[in-house]
C-alpha positions as CSV (number, residue, x, y, z in Angstrom):
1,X,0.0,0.0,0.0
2,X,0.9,3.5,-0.6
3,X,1.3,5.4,2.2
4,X,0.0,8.8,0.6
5,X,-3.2,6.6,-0.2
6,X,-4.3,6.4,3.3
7,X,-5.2,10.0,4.0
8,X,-7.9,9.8,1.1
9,X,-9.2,6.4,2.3
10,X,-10.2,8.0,5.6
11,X,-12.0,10.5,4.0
12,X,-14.3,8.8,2.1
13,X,-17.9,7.5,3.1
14,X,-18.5,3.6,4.1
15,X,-20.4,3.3,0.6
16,X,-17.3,4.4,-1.4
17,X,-15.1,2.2,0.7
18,X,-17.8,-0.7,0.4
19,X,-17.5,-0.4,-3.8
20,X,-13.5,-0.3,-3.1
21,X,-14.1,-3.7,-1.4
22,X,-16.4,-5.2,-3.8
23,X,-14.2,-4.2,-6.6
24,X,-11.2,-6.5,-5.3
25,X,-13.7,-9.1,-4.0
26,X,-12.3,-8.5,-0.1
27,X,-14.1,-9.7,3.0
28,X,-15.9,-7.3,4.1
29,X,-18.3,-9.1,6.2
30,X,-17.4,-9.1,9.8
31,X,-17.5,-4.8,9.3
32,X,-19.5,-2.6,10.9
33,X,-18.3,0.8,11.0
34,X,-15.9,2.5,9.2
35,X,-12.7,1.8,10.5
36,X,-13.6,-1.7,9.8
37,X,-13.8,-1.0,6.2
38,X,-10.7,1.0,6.4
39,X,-8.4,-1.8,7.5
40,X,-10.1,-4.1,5.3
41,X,-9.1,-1.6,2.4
42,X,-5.9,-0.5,3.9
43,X,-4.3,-4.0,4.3
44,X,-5.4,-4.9,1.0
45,X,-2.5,-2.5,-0.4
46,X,-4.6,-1.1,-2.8
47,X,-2.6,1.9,-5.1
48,X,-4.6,5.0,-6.0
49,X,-4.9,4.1,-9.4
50,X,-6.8,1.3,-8.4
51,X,-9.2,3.1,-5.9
52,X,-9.6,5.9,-8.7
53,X,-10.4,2.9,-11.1
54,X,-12.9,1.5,-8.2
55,X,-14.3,4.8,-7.3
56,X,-14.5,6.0,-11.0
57,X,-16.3,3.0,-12.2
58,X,-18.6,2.3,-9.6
59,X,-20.3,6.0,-9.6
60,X,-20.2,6.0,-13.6
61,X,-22.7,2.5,-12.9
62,X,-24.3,4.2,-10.3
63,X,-25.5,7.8,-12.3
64,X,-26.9,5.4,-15.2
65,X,-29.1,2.6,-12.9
66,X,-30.2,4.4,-10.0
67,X,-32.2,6.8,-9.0
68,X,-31.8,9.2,-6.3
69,X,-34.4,7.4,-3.9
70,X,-32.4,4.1,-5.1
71,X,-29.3,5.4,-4.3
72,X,-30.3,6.8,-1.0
73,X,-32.4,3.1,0.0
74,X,-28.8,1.6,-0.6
75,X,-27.0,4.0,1.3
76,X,-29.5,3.4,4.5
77,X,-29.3,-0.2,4.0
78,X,-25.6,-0.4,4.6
79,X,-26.4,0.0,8.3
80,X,-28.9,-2.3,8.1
81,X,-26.8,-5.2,6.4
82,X,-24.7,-4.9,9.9
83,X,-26.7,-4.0,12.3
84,X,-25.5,-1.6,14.9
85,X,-24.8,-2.5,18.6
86,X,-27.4,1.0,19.4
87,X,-31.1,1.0,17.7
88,X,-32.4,3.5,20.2
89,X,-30.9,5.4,23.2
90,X,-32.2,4.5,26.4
91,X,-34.6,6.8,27.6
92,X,-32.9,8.3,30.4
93,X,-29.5,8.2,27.9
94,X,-31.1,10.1,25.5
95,X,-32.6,12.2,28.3
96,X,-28.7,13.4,29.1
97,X,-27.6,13.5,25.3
98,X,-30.3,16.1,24.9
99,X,-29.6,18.1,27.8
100,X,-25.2,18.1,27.2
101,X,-26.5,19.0,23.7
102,X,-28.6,21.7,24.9
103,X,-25.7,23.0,26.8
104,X,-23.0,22.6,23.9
105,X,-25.4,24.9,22.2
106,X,-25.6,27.8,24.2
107,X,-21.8,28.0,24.1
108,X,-21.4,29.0,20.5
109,X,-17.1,29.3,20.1
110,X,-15.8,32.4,19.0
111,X,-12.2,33.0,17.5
112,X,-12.5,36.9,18.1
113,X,-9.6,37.3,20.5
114,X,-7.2,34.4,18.7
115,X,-7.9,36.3,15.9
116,X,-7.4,39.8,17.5
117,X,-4.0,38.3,19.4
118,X,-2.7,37.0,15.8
119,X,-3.4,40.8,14.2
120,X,-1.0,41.8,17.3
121,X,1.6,39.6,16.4
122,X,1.7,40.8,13.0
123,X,2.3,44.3,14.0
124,X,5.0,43.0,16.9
125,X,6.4,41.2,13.6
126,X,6.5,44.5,11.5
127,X,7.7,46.4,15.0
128,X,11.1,44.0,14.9
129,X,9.3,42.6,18.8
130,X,10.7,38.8,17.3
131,X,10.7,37.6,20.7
132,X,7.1,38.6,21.9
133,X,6.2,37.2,18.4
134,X,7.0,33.8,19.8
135,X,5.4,33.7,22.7
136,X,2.1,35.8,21.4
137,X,1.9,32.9,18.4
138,X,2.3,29.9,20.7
139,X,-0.7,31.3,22.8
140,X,-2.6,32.1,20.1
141,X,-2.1,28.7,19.0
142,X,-3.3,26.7,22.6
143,X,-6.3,28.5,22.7
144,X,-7.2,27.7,18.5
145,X,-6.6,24.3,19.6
146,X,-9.1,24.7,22.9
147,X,-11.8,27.0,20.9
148,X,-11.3,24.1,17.6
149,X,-12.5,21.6,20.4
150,X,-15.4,23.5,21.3
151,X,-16.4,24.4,17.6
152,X,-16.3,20.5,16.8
153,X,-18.5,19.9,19.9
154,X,-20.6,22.8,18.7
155,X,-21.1,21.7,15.2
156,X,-21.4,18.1,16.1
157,X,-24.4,19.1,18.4
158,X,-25.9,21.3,15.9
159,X,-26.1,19.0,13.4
160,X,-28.0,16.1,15.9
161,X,-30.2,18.4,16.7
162,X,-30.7,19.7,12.9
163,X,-31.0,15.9,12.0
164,X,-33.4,14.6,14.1
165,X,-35.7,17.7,13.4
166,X,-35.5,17.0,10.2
167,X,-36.2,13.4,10.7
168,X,-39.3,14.3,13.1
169,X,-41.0,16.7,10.4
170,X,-40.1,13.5,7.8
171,X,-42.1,11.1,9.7
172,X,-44.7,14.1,11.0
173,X,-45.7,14.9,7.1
174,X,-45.5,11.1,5.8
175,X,-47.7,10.3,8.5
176,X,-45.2,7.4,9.6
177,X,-42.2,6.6,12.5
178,X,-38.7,7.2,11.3
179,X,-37.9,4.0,9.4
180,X,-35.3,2.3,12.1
181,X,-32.1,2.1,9.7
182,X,-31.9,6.2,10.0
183,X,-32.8,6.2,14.4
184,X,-29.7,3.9,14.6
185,X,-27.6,6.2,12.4
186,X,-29.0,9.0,15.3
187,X,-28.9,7.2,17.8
188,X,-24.8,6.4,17.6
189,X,-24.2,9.9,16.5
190,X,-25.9,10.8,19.5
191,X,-24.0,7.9,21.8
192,X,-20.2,9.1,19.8
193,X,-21.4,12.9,21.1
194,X,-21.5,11.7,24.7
195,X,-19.1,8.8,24.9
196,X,-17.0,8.3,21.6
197,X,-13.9,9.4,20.7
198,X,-13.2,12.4,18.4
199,X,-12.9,10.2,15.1
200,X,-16.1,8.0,16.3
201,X,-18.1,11.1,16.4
202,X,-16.7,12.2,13.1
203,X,-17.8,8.7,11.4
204,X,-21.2,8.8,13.1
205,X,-22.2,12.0,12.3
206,X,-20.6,12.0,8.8
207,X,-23.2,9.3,8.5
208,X,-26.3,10.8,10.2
209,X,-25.9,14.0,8.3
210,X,-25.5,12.4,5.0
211,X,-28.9,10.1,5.4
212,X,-30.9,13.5,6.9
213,X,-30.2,14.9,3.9
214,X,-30.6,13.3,1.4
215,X,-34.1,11.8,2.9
216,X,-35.5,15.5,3.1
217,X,-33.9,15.9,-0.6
218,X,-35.7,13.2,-1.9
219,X,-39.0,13.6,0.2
220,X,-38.8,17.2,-1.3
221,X,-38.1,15.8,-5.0
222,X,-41.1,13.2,-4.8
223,X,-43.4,16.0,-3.2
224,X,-43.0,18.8,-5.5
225,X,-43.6,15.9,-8.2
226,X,-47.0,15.2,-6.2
227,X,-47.6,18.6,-6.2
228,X,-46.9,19.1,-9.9
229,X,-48.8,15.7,-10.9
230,X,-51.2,17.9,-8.8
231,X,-51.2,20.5,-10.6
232,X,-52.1,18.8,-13.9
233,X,-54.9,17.0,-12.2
234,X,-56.4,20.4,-11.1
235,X,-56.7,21.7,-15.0
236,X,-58.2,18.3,-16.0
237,X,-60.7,19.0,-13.4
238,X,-61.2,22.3,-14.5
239,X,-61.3,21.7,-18.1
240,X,-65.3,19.9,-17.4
241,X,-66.3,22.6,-14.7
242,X,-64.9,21.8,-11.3
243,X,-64.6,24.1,-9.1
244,X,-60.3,24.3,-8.0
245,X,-59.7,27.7,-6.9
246,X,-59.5,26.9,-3.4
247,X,-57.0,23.4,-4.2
248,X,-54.8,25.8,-6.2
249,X,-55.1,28.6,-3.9
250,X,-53.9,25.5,-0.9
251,X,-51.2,24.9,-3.3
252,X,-49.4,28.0,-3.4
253,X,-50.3,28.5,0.2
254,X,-47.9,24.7,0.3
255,X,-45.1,26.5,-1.8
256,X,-44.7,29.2,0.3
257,X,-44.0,26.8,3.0
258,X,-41.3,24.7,0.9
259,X,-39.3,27.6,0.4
260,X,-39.8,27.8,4.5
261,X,-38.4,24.7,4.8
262,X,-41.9,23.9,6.6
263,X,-41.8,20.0,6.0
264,X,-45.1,19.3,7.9
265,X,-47.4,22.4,6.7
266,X,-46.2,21.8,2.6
267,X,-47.3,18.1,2.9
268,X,-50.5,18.2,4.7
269,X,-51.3,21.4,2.5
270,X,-51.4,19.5,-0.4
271,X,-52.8,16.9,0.8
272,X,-56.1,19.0,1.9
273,X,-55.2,20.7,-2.0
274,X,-55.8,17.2,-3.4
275,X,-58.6,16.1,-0.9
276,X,-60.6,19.5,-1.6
277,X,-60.2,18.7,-5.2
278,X,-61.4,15.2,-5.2
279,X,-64.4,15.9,-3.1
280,X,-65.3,19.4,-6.1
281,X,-65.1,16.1,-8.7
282,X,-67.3,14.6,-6.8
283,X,-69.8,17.6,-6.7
284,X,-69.1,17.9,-10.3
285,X,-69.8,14.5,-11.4
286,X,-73.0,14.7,-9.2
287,X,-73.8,17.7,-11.0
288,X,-73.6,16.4,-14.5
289,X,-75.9,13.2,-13.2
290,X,-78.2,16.2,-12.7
291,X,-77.7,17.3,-15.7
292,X,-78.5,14.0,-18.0
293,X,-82.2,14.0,-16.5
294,X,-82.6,17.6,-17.1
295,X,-81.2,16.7,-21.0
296,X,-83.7,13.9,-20.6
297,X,-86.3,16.2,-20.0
298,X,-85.6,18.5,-22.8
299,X,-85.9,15.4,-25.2
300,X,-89.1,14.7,-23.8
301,X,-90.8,17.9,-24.4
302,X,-89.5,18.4,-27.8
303,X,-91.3,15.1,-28.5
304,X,-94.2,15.8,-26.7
305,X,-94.8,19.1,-29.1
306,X,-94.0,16.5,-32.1
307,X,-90.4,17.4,-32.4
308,X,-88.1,14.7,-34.1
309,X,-84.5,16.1,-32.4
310,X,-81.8,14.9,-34.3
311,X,-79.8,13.4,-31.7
312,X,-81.5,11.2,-29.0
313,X,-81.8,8.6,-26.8
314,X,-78.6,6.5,-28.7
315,X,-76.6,9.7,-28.1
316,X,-77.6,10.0,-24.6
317,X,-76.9,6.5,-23.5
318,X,-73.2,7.2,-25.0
319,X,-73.4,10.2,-22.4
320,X,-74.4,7.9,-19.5
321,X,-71.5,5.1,-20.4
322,X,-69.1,8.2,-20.6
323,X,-70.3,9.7,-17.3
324,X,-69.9,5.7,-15.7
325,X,-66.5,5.9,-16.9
326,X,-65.5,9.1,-15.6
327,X,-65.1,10.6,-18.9
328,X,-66.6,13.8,-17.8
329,X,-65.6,16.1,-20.9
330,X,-67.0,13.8,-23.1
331,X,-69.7,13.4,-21.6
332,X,-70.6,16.9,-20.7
333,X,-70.0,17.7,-24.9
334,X,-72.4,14.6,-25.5
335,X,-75.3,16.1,-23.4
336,X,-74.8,19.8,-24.7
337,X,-75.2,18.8,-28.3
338,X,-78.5,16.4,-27.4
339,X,-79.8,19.5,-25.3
340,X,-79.0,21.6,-28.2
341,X,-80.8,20.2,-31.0
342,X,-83.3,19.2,-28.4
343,X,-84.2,22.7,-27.5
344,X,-83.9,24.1,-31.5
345,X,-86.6,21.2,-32.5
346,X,-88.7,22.4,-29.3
347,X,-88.6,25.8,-30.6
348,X,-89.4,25.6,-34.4
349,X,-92.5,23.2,-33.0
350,X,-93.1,26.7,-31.0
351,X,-94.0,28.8,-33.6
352,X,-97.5,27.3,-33.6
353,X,-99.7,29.3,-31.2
354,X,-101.6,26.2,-30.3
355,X,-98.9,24.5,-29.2
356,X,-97.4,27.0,-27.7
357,X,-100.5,28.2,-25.5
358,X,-101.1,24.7,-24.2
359,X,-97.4,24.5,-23.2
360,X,-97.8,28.1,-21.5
361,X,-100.7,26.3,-19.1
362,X,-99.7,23.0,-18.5
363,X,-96.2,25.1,-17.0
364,X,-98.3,27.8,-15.2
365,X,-100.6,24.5,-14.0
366,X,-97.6,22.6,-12.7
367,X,-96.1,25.6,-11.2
368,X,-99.3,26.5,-9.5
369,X,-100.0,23.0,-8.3
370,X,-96.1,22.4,-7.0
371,X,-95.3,25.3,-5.5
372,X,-97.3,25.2,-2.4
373,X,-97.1,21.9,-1.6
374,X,-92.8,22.4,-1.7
375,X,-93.2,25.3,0.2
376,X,-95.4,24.0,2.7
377,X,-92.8,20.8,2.7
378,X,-90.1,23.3,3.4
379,X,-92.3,24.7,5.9
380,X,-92.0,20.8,8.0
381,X,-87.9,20.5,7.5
382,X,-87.8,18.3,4.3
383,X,-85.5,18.7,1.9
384,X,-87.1,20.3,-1.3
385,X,-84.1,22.6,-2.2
386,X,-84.0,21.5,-5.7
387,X,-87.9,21.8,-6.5
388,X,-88.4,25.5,-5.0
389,X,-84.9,25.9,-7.3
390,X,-86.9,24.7,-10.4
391,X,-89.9,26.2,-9.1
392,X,-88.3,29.8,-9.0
393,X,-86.5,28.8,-12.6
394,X,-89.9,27.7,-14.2
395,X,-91.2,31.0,-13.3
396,X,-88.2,33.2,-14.2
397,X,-88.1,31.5,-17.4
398,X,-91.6,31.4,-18.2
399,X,-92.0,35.4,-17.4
400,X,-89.3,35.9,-19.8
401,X,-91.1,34.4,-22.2
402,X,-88.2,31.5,-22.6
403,X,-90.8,28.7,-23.1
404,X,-88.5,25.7,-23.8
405,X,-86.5,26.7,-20.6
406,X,-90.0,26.9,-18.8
407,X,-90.9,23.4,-20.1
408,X,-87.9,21.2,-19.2
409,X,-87.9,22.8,-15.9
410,X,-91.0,22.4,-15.4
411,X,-90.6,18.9,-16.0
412,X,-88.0,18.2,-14.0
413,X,-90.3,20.1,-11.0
414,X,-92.1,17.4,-12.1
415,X,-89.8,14.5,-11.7
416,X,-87.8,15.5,-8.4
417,X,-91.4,16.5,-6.3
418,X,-92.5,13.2,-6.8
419,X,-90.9,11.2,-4.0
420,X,-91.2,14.5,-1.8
421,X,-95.7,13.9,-2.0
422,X,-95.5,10.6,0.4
423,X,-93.0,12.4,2.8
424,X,-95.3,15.3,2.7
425,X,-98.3,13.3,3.5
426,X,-96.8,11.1,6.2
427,X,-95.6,14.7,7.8
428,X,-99.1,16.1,7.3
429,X,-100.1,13.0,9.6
430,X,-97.4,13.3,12.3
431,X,-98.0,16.6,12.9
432,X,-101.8,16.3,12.9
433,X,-102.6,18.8,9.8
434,X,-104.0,15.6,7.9
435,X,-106.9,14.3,9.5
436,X,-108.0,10.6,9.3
437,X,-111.7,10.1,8.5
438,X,-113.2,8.1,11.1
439,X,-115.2,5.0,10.1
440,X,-114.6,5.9,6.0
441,X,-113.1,3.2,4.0
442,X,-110.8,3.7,0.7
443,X,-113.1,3.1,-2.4
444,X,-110.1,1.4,-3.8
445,X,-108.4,-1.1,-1.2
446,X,-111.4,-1.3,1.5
447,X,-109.1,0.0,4.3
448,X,-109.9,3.0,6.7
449,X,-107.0,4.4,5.9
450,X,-108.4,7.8,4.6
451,X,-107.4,10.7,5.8
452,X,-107.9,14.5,4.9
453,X,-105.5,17.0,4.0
454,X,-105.9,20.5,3.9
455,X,-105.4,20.9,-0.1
456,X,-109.3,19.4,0.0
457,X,-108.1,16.0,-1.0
458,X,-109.0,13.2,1.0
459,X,-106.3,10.5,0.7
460,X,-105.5,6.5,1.4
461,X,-102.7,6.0,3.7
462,X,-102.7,2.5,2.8
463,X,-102.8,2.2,-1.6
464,X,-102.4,6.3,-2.0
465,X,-105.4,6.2,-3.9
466,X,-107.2,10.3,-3.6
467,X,-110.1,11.9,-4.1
468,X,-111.9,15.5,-3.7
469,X,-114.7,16.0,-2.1
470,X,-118.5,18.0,-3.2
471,X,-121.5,18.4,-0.9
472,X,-125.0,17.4,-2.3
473,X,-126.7,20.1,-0.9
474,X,-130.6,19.2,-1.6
475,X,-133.1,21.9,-2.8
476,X,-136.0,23.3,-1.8
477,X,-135.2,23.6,1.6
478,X,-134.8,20.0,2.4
479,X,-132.4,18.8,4.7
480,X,-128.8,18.5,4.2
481,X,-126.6,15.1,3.8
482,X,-123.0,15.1,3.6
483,X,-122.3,12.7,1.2
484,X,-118.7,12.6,-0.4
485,X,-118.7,12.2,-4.0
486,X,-115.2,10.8,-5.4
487,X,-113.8,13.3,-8.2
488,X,-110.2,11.1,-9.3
489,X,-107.0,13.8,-9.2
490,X,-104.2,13.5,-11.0
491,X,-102.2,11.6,-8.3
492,X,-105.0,8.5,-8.4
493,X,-103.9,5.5,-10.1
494,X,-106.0,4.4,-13.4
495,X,-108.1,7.0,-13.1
496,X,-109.9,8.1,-16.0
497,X,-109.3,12.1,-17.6
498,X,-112.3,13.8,-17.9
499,X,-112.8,15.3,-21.6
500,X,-112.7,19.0,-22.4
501,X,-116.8,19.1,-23.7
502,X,-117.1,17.6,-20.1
503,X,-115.2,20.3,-18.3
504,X,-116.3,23.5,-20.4
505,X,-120.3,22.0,-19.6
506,X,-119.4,21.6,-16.5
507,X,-120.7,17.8,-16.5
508,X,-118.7,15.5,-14.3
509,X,-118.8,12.0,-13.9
510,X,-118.9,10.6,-10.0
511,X,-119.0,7.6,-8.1
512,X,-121.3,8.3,-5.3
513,X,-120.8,6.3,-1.6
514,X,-122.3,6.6,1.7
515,X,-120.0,7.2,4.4
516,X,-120.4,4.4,6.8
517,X,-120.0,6.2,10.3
């Protein structure tokens, strides 16, 4: 072995002397730390050509088949391999490393008055003073020697404690303990601090401060790629309506704190970025399921005018398989060219006054009819928010005179109030505003299950079969018997419509029954 060869073997890293060793095939087994490796290497007699050859070849291999998370797994593992006599500090150890280490750091070194006595001896130099020269140098020198102790124990303790902060906020923001190869690396650092020697401390920390780093380097590399990856999500989202201002307004809140070096607050920042964002998709894709029975609707009354829409039900299915498969752009495009040539058909079928004044009333009718009953649903706590919404955009649209926009949503007033009549019955009966009949059985199912509601319809609990109710009132004087005559409404089942020579006559067609009391 060279003898110059050995000052650069103890400078490098266990991992460089570990590729020096596999390089020459030498038994490197029985090592733990890295003097081990260093007499392994050393009594090898290796020249510097061959450790430049080692060194050279081995980091060439390593910049073209690793990554930096690979290269920093190996460099962790080569604790592992050898397992170190320290995983974890005792308590109470650990306990008195933190306090010395506390203490070390309150004593920052200064070399102001070696450095002031060394400016003196210059000028006793320039003076001709040789002789306090000597002795002002040789002082100067002790005390560099004392204060170079202290700035080693300074430094060493400031990088423990730098470390294992980092190492805390590492396993704060990934939302998992320090993985155990890194708390041995701290925890012999922190054992050299106390009770190794100068070198031990070196080789320890060398060690812990390498691994620190390059964990919050590559925790910082694969975050800001999250948060990027992020960022790409976001505009997808975007591009079919979802609301992200707040997910990109949590993400440059999160970049502020990277370039804080605020581990914890950048990663749980974009994770409530992400979060937020998935849960507006969510409201988004809920939204355009809202959206295909309101297109649904607008295909319906185009046909019902006798509109022939050139796009249809085919087209909408291929909406509903896009929507299944989270293909929301596509989708969304698919439903606003049905809608479109929906409503265009609707209009030109429009034109006719006719048709036009019958689609006027049977709006104003369902609007009328509707209304009330939501409101007075409201009234009891149920949730009707939608139908007062197309209630109130019914009525805008049909005041402006928009009369395809009046008929889909009147239509979809339609569709969505329909589960909301049972819960608005069965309140009506909880809270006593529906009376039951006493003694009166449903024309329909036989029960006596009737009950009357304030809207003057009298109602079966049991089948849901309705009727409203006239008064014979005899002439002449004569006494009078309240018999209920059954007129079917429109919420009956198989009930018979009543022709319009019957209504403008006013003839109407009852079924007369006796109320059995």
């Amino acid at each position: 072995m060279v003898d110059n060869v050995s000052p650069r073997l103890e400078n490098l890293t266990i991992s460089k002397l570990k590729r020096i060793a596999q390089e020459y095939s030498l038994d490197i087994s029985s090592c733990k730390h890295k003097k081990d490796f260093l007499v392994v290497v050393i009594a090898a007699n290796i020249t510097a050509e061959q450790v430049n050859r080692a060194l050279g070849k081995s980091e060439e291999q390593s910049v073209h088949s690793q990554s930096e998370e690979e290269r920093l797994e190996n460099e962790i593992e080569e604790i592992a391999e050898k397992p170190s006599e320290i995983s974890e500090l005792p308590r109470q150890q650990n306990i008195d490393v933190e306090r010395n280490i506390d203490q070390t750091l309150l004593m920052r070194p200064s070399f102001f008055e070696v450095d002031s006595q060394i400016e003196t001896a210059w000028t006793r130099m320039m003076m001709g003073d040789y002789l306090e020269v000597l002795k002002m140098s040789q002082d100067a020198r002790t005390k560099m020697l004392d204060r170079f102790s202290s700035f080693q124990l300074y430094t060493a303790a400031l990088s423990i404690r730098a470390a294992e902060s980092i190492l805390n906020d590492l396993a704060q923001a990934q939302g998992k303990p320090i993985d155990h190869r890194i708390k041995t690396a701290l925890a012999e650092a922190k054992n050299a601090f106390i009770e190794g020697s100068p070198r031990r401390r070196e080789e320890t920390l060398e060690e812990l401060e390498k691994l620190a780093a390059k964990a919050y380097e590559a925790f910082f590399k694969g975050s800001i790629s999250a948060a990027t990856e992020l960022r790409t999500m976001l505009a997808d989202y975007e591009s079919f309506g979802t609301q992200v201002s707040e997910s990109s307004r949590l993400l440059d809140i999160a970049e502020e704190a990277r370039q804080a070096y605020n581990i914890s607050e950048y990663s749980t920042l974009v994770t409530q970025a992400r979060d937020m964002a998935e849960k507006a998709k969510l409201v988004r894709a809920k939204e355009i399921e809202e959206t295909l029975g309101f297109v649904k609707a607008a295909l319906e009354e185009a046909r019902e005018v006798g509109a022939t829409p050139s796009m249809g039900e085919e087209e909408l299915e291929q909406a509903k398989e896009a929507l299944g498969k989270q293909a929301f752009k596509k989708a969304i495009d698919l439903l606003a060219a049905i809608e479109k040539t929906a409503d265009q058909a609707h209009l030109e079928r429009m034109r006719d006054n006719s048709i036009r004044t019958r689609q006027v009333d049977k709006i104003t009718s369902t609007i009328e009819n509707m209304g009330p009953a939501l409101e007075e649903a409201a009234s009891y706590g149920l949730e009707v928010q939608q139908g007062l919404l197309f209630v109130r955009s019914a009525q805008t649209a049909l005041n402006g005179k928009d009369f395809v926009a009046a008929a889909k949503y009147a239509r979809r007033l339609k569709q969505v109030s329909g589960p909301v009549k049972s819960d608005l019955d069965k309140k009506r009966i909880e809270l006593g505003v529906a009376k039951k009949v006493e003694g009166a059985k449903c024309g329909k199912c036989g029960e006596e299950e009737l009950y009357a509601h304030p809207d003057g319809i009298q109602k079966c609990n049991r089948c849901g079969h309705s009727f409203t109710i006239a008064h014979v009132i005899e002439q002449q004087g004569q006494s009078t018997d309240m018999n209920p005559i059954e007129k079917p409404v429109s919420s009956s089942k198989n009930d018979t419509q009543e022709s319009s020579s019957e209504e403008t006559n006013g003839e109407r067609r009852t079924l007369a029954r006796t109320l059995k009391r």
